[in-house]
PDBQT receptor file of N, H, CA, C and O in Angstrom, charges set to zero:
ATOM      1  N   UNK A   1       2.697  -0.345  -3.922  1.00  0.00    +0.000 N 
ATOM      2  CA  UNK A   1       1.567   0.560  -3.897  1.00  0.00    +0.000 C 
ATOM      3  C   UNK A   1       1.996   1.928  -4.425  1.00  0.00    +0.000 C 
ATOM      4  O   UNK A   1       1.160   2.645  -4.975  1.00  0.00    +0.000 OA
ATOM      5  N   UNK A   2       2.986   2.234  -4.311  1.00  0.00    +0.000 N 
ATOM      6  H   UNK A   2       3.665   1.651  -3.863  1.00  0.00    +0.000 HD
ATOM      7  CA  UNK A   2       3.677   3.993  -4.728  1.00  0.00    +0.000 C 
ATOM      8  C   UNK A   2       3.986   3.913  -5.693  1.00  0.00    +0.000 C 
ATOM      9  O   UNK A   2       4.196   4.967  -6.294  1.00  0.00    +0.000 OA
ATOM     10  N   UNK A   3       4.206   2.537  -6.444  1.00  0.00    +0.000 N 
ATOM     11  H   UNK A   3       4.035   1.681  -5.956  1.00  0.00    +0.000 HD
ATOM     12  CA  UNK A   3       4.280   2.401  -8.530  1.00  0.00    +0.000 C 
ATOM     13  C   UNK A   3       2.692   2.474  -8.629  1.00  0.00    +0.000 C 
ATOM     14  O   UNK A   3       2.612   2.974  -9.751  1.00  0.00    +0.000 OA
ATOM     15  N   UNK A   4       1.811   2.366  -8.348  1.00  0.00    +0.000 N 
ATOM     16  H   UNK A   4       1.876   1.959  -7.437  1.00  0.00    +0.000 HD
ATOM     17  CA  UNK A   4       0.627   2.489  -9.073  1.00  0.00    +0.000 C 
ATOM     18  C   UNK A   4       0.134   0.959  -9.078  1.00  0.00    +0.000 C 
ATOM     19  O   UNK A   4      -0.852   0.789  -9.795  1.00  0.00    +0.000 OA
ATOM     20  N   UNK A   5       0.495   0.096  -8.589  1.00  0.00    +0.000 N 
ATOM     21  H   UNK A   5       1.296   0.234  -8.006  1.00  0.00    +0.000 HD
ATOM     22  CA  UNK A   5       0.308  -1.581  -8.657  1.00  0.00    +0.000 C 
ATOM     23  C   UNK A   5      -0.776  -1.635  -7.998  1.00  0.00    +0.000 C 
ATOM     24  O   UNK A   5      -0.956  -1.173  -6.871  1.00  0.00    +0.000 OA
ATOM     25  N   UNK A   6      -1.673  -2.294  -8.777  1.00  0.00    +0.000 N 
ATOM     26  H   UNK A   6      -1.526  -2.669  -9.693  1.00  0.00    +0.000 HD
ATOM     27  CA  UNK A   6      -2.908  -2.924  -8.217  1.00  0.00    +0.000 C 
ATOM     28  C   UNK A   6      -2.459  -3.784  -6.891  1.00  0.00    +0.000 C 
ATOM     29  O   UNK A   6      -1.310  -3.867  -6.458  1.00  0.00    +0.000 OA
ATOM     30  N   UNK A   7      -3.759  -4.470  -6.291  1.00  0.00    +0.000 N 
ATOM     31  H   UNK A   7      -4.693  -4.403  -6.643  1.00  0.00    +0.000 HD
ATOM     32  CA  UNK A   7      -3.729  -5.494  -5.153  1.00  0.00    +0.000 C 
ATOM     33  C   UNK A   7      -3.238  -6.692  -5.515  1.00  0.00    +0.000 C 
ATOM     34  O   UNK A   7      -2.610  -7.445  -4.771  1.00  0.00    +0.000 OA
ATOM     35  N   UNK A   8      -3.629  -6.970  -7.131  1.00  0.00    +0.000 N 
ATOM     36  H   UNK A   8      -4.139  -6.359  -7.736  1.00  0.00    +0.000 HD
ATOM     37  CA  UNK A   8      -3.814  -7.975  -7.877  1.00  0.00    +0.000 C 
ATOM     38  C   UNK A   8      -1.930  -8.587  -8.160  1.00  0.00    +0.000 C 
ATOM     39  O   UNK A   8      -1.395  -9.673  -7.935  1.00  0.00    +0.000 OA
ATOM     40  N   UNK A   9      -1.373  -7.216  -8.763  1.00  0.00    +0.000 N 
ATOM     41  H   UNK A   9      -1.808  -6.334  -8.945  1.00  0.00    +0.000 HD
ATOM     42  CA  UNK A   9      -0.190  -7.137  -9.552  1.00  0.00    +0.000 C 
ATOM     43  C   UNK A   9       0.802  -7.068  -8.316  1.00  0.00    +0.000 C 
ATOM     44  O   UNK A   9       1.975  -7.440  -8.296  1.00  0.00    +0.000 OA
ATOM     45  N   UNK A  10       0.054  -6.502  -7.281  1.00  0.00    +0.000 N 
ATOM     46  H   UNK A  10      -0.899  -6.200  -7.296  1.00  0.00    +0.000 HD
ATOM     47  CA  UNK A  10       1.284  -6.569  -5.611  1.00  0.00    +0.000 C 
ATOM     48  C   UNK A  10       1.366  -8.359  -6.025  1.00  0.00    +0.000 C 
ATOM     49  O   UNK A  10       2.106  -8.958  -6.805  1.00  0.00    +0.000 OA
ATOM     50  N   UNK A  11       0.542  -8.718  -5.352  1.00  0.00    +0.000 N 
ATOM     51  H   UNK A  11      -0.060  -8.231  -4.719  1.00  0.00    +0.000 HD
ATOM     52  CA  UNK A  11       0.680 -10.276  -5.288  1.00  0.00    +0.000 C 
ATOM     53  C   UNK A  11       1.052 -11.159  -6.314  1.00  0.00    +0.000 C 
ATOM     54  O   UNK A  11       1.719 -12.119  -5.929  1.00  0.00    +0.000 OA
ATOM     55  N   UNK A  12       0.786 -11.094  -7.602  1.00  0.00    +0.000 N 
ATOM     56  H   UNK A  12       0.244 -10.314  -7.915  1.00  0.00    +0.000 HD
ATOM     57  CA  UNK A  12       1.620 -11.543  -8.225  1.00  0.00    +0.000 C 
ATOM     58  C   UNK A  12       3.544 -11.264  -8.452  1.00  0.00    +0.000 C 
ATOM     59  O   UNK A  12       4.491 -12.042  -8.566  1.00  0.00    +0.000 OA
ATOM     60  N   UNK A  13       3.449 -10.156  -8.437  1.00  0.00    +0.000 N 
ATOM     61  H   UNK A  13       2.680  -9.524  -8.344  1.00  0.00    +0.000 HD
ATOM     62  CA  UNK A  13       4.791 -10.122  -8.109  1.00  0.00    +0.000 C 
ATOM     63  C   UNK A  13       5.465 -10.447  -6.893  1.00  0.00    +0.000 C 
ATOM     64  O   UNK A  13       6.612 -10.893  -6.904  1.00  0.00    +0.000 OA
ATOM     65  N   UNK A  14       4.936 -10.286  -6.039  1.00  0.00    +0.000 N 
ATOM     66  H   UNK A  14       4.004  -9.924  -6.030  1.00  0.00    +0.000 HD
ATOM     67  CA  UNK A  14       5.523 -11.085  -4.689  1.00  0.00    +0.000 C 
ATOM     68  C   UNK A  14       5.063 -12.703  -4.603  1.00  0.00    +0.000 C 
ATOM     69  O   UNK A  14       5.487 -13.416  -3.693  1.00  0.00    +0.000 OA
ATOM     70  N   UNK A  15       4.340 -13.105  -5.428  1.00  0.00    +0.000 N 
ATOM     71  H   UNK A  15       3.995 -12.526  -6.167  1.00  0.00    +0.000 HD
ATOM     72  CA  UNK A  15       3.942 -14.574  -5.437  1.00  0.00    +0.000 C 
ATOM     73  C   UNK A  15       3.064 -14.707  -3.788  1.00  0.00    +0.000 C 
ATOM     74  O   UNK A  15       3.313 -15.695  -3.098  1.00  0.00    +0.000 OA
ATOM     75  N   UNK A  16       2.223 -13.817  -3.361  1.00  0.00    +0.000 N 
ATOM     76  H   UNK A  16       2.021 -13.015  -3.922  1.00  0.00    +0.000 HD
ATOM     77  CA  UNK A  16       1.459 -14.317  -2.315  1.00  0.00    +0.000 C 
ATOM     78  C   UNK A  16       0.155 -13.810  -2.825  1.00  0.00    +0.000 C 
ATOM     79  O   UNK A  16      -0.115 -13.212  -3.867  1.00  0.00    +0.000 OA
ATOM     80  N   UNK A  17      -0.664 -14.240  -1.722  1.00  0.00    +0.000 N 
ATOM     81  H   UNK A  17      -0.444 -14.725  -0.875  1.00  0.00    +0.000 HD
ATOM     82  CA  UNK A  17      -2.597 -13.891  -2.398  1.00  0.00    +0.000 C 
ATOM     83  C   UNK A  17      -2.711 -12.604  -2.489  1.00  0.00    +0.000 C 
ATOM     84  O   UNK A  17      -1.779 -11.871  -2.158  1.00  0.00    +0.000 OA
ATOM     85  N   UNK A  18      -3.943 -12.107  -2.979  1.00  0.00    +0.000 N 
ATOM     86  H   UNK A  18      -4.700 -12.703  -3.248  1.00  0.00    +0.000 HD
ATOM     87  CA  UNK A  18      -4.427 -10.890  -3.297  1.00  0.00    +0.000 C 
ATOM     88  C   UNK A  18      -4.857 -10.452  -1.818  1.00  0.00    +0.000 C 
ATOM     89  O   UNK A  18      -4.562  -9.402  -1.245  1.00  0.00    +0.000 OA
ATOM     90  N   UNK A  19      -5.568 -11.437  -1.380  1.00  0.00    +0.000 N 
ATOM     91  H   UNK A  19      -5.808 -12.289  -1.845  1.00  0.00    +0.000 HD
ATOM     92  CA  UNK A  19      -5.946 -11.316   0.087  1.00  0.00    +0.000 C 
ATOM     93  C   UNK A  19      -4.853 -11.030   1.264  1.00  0.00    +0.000 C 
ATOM     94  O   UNK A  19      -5.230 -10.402   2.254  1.00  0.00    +0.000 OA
ATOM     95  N   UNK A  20      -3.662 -11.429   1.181  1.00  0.00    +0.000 N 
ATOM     96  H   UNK A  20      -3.356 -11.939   0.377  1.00  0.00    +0.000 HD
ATOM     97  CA  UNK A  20      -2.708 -11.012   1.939  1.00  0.00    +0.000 C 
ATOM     98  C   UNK A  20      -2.451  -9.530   1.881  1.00  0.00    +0.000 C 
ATOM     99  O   UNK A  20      -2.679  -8.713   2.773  1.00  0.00    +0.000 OA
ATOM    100  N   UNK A  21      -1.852  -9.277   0.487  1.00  0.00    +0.000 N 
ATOM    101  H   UNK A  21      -1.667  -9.940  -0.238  1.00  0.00    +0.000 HD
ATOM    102  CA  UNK A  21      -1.378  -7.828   0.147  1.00  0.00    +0.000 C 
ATOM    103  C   UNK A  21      -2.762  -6.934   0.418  1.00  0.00    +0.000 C 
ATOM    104  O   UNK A  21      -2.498  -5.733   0.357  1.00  0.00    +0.000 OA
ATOM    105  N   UNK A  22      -4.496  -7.266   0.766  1.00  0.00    +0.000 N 
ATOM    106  H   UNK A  22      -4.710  -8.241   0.816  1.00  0.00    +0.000 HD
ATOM    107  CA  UNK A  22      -5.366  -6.280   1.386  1.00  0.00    +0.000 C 
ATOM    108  C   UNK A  22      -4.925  -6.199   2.664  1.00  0.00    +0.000 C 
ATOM    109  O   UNK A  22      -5.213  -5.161   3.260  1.00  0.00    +0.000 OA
ATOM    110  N   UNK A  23      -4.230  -7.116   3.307  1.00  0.00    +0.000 N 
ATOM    111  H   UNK A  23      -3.996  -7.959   2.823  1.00  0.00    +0.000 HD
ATOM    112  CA  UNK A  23      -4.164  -7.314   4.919  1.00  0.00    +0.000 C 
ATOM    113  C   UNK A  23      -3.374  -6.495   5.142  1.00  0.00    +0.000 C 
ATOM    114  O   UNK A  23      -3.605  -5.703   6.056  1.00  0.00    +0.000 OA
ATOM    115  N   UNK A  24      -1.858  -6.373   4.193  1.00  0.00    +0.000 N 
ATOM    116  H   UNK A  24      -1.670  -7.016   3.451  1.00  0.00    +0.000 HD
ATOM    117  CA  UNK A  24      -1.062  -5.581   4.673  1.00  0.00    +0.000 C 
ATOM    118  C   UNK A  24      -1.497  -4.081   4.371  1.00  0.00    +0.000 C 
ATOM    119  O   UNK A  24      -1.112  -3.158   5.090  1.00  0.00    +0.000 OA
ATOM    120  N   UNK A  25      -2.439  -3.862   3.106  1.00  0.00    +0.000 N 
ATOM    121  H   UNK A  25      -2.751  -4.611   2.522  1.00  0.00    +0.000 HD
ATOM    122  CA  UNK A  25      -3.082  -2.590   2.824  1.00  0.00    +0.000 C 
ATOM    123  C   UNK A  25      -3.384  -1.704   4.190  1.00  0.00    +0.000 C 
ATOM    124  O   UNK A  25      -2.798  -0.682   4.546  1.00  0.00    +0.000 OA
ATOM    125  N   UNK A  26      -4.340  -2.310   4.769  1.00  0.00    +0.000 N 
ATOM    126  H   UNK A  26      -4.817  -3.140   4.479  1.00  0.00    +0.000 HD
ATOM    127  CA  UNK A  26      -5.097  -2.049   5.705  1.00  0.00    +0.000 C 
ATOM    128  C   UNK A  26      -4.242  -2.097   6.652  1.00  0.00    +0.000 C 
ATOM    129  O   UNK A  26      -4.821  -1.721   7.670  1.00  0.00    +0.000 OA
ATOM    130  N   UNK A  27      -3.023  -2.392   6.902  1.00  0.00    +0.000 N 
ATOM    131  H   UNK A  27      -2.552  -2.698   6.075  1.00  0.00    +0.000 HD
ATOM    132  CA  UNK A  27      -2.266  -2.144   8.311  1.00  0.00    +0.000 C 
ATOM    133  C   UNK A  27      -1.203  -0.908   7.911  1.00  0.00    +0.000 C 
ATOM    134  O   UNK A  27      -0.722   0.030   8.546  1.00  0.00    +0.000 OA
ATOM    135  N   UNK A  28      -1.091  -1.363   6.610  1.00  0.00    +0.000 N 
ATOM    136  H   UNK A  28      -1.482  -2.126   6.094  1.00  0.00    +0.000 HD
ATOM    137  CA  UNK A  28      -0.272   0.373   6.195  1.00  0.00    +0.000 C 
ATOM    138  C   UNK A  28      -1.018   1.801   6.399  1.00  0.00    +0.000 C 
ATOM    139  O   UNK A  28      -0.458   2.776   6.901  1.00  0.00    +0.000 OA
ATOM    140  N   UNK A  29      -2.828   1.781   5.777  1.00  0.00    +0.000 N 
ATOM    141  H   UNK A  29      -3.283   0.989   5.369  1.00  0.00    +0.000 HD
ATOM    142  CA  UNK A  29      -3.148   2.829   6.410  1.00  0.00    +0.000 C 
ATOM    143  C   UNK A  29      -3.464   2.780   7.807  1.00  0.00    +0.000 C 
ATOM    144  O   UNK A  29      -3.673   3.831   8.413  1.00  0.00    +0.000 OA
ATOM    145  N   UNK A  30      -3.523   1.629   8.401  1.00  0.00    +0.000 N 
ATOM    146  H   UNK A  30      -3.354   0.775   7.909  1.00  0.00    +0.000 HD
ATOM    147  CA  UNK A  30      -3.407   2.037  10.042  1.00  0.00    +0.000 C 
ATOM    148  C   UNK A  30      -2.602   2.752  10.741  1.00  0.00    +0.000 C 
ATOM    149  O   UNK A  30      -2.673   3.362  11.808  1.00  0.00    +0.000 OA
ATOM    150  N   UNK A  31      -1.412   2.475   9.539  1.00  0.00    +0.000 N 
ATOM    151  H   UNK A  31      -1.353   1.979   8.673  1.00  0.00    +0.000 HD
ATOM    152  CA  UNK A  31      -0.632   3.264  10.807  1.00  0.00    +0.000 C 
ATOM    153  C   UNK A  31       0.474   4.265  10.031  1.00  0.00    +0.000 C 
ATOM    154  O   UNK A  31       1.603   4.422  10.495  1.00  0.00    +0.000 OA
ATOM    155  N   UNK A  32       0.033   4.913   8.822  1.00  0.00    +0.000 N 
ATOM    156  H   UNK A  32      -0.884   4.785   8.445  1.00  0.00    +0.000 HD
ATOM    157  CA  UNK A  32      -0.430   5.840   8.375  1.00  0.00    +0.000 C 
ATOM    158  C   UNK A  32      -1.871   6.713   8.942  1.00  0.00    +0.000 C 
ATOM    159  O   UNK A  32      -1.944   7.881   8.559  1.00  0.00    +0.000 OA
ATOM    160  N   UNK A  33      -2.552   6.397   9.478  1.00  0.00    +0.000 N 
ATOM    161  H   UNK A  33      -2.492   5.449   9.790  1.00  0.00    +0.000 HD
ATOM    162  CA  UNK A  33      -3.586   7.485   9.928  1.00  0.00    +0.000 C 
ATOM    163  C   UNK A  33      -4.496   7.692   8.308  1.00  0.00    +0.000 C 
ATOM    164  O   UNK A  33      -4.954   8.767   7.922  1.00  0.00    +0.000 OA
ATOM    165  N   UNK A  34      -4.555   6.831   7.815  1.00  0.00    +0.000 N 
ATOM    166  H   UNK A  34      -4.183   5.957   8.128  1.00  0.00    +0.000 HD
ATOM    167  CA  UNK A  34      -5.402   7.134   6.504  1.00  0.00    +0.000 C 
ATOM    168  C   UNK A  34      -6.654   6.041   6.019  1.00  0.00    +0.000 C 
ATOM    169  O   UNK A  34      -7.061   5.047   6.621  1.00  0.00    +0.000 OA
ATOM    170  N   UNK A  35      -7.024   6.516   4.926  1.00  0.00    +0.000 N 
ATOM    171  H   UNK A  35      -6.694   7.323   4.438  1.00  0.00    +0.000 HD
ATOM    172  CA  UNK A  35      -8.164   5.537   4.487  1.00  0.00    +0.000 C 
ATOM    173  C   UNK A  35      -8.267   5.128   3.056  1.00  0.00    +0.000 C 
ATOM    174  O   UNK A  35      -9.135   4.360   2.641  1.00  0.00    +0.000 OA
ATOM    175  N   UNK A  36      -7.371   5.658   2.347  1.00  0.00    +0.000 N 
ATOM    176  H   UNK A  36      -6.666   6.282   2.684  1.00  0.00    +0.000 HD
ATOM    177  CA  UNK A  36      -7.351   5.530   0.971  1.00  0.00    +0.000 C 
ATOM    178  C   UNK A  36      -5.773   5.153   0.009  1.00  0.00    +0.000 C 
ATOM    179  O   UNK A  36      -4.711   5.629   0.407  1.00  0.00    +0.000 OA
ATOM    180  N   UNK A  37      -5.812   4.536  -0.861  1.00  0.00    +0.000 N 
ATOM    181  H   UNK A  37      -6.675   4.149  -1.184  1.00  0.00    +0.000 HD
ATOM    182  CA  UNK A  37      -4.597   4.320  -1.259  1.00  0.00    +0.000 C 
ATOM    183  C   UNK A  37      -3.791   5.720  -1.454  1.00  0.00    +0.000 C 
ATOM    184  O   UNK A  37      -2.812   5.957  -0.747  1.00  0.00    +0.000 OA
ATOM    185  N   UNK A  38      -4.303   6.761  -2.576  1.00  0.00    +0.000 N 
ATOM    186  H   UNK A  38      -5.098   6.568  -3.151  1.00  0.00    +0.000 HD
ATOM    187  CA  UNK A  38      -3.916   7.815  -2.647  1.00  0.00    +0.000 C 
ATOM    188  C   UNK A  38      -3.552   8.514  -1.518  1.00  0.00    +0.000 C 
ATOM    189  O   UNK A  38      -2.513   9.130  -1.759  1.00  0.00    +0.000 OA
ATOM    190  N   UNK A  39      -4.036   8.739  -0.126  1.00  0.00    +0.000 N 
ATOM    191  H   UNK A  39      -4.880   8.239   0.069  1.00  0.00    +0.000 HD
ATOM    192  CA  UNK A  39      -3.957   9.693   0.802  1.00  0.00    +0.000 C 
ATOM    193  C   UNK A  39      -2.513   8.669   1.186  1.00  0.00    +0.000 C 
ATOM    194  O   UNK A  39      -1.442   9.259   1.042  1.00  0.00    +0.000 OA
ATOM    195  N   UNK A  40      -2.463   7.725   1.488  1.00  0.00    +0.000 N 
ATOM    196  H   UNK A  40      -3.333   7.246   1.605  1.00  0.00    +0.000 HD
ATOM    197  CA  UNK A  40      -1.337   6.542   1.922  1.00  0.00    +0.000 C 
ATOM    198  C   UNK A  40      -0.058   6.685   1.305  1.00  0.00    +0.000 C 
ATOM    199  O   UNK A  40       0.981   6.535   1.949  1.00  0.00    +0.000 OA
ATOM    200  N   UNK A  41      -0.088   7.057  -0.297  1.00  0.00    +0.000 N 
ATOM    201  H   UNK A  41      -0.932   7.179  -0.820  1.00  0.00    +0.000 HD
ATOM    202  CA  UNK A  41       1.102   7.229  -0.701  1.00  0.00    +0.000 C 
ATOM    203  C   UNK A  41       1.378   8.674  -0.496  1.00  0.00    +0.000 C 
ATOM    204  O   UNK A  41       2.529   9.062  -0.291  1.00  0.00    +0.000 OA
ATOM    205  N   UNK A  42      -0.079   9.842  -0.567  1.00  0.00    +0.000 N 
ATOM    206  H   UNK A  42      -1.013   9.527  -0.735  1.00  0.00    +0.000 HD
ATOM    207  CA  UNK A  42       1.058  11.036  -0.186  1.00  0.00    +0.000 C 
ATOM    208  C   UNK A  42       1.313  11.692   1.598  1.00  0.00    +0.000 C 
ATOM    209  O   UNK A  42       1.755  12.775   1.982  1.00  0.00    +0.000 OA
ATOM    210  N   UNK A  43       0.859  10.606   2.290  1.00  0.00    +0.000 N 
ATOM    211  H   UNK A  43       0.499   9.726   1.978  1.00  0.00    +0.000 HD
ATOM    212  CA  UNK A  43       1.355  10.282   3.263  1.00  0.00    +0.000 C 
ATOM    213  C   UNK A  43       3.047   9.995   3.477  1.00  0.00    +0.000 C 
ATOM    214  O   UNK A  43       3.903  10.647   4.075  1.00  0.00    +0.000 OA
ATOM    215  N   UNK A  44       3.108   8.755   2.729  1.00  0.00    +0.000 N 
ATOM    216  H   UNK A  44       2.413   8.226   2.244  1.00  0.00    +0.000 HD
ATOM    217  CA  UNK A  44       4.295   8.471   3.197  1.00  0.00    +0.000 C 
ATOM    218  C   UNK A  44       5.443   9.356   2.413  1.00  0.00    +0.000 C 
ATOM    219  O   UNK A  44       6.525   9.568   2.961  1.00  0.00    +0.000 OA
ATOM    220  N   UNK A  45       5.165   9.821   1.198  1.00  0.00    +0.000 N 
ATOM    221  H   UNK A  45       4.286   9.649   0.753  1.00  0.00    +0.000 HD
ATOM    222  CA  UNK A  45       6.239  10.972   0.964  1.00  0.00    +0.000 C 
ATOM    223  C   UNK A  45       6.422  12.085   1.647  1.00  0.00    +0.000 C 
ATOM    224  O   UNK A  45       7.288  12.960   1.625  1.00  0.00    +0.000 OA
ATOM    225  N   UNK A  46       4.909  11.802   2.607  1.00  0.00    +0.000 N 
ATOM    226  H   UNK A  46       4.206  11.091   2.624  1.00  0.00    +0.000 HD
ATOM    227  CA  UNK A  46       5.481  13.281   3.178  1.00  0.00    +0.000 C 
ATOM    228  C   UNK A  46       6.450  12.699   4.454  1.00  0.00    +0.000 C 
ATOM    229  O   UNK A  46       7.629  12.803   4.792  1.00  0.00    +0.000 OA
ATOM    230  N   UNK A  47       5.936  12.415   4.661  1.00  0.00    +0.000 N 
ATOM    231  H   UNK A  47       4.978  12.330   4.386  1.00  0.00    +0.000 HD
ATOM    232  CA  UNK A  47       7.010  11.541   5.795  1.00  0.00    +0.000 C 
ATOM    233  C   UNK A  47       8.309  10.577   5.431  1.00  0.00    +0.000 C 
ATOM    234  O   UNK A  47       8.934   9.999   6.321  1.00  0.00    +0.000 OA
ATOM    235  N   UNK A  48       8.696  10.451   3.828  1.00  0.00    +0.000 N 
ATOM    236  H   UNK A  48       8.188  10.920   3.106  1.00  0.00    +0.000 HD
ATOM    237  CA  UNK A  48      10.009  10.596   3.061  1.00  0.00    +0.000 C 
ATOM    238  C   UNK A  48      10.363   9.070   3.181  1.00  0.00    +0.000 C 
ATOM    239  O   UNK A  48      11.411   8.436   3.297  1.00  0.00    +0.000 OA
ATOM    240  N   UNK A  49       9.101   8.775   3.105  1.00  0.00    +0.000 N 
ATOM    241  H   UNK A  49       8.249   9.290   3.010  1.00  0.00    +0.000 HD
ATOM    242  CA  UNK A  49       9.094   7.136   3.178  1.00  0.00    +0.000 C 
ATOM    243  C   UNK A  49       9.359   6.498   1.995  1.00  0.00    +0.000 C 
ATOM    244  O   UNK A  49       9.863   5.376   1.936  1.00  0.00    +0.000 OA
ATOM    245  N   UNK A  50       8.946   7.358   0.769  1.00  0.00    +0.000 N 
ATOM    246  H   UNK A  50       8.536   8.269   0.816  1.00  0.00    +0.000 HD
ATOM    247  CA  UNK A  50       9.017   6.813  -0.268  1.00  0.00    +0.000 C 
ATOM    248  C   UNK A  50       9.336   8.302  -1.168  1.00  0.00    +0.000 C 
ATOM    249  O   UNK A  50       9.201   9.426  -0.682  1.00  0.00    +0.000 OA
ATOM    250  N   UNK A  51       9.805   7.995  -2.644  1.00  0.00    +0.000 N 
ATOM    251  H   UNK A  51       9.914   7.083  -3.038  1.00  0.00    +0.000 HD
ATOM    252  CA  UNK A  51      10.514   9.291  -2.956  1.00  0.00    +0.000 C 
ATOM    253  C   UNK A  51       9.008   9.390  -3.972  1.00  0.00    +0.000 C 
ATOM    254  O   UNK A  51       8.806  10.376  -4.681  1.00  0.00    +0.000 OA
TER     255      UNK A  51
């Protein structure tokens, strides 16, 4: 998600469904405190999760 990868291109590269990688979407901004992909990634840099 912090390269810019679609839902589509997560799952193909990990070889699981599109539908999985929404599941984990949605539990990353859970617990991130967010609602959007964008707010999610500058979330987690701020919190140095990701560079």
């Amino acid at each position: 998600m912090g390269e810019g990868l679609s839902n589509k291109q997560i799952a193909f590269q990990l070889s699981i469904t599109e539908g999985t990688v929404k599941t984990h979407v949605i539990n990353v901004y859970g617990k991130l405190q967010v609602n959007k992909r964008v707010q999610a990634i500058n979330k987690a840099k701020e919190l140095q999760l990701l560079n």
